[in-house]
C-alpha positions, 0 to 999 in steps of 0.5 A, spaced: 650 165 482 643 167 484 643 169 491 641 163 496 634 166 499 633 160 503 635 162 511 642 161 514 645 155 517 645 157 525 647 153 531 650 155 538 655 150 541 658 150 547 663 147 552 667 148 558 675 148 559 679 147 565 683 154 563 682 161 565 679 165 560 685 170 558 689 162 556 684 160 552 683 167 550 690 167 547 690 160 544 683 161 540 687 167 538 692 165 534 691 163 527 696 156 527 692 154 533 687 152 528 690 146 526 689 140 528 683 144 533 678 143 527 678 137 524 679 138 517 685 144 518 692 141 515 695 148 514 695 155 515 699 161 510 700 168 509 697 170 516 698 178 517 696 181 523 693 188 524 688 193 527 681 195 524 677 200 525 676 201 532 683 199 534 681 191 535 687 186 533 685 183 526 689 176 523 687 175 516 690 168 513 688 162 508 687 156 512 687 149 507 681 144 509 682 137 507 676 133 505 678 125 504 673 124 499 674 116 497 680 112 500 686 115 499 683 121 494 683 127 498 681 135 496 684 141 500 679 147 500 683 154 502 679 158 505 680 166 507 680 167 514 678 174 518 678 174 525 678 180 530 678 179 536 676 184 542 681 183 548 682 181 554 676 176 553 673 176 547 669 175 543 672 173 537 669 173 531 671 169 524 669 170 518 670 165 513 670 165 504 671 158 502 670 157 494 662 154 492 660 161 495 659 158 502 661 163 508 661 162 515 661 167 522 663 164 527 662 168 534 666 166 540 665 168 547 668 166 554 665 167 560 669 165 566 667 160 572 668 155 577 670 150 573 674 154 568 671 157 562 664 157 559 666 157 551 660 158 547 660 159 539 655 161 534 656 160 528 652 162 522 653 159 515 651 162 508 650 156 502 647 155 495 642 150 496 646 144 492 651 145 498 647 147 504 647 140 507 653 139 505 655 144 509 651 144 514 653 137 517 660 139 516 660 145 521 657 142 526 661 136 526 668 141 526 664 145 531 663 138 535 670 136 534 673 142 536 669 144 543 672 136 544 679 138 542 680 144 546 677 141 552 683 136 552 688 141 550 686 146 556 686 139 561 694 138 558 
């Protein structure tokens, strides 16, 4: 496929969680915290753990989004996920391959404060132009969902 020309999808969102930095830290650090934390994750497999080059943590795994696509009909779309992290507070950066050449970098970065944790994420996606909305409205709806859903779970 020809390479997409067109600029990438670029948002930032932001929210502020009832936790200190390193919990939340840890939690956006473990790949199988994912499920359920995005709206569309069921199941994360094959996670290995590593270092890259500079010595930070590395998970890579394949996490399954399941589309619903008319009533009970749904499609499971695996992804490859890398995600390095940079303790003890980030940011965390992911990088995501789903089929259809769409990818996605997500950079995560904590910043503690008297209510809690300011979590900001900015995500940059890459489609191929029949897919760019698609995509677009999918990830800020995921990245919608999960700064409501990580604020409930760091309230528990």
């Amino acid at each position: 496929m020809p390479e997409d020309r067109k600029p990438p999808i670029v948002f930032d969102t932001t929210c502020t969680v009832a936790a200190p930095p390193e919990v939340v830290y840890a939690h956006l650090a473990d790949p199988r915290s994912y499920i359920g934390l995005s709206p569309l994750i069921v199941a994360v497999d094959e996670v290995r753990h590593g270092h890259d080059a500079e010595g930070c943590p590395v998970a890579e795994y394949l996490a399954v989004e399941r589309f619903r696509l008319v009533g009970p009909v749904r499609w499971d779309n695996r992804i490859r996920v890398r995600m390095v992290s940079t303790p003890p507070h980030g940011p965390l950066v992911s990088d995501v391959r789903s089929p259809g050449w769409v990818s996605l970098r997500a950079v995560v970065t904590l910043t503690a404060g008297s209510a809690g944790t300011r979590v900001h994420e900015r995500v940059t996606a890459h489609a191929p132009a029949p897919l760019r909305r698609f995509v677009a409205g999918q990830a800020r709806r995921v990245a919608a969902y999960r700064a409501a859903e990580l604020t409930r779970r760091m309230a528990a």
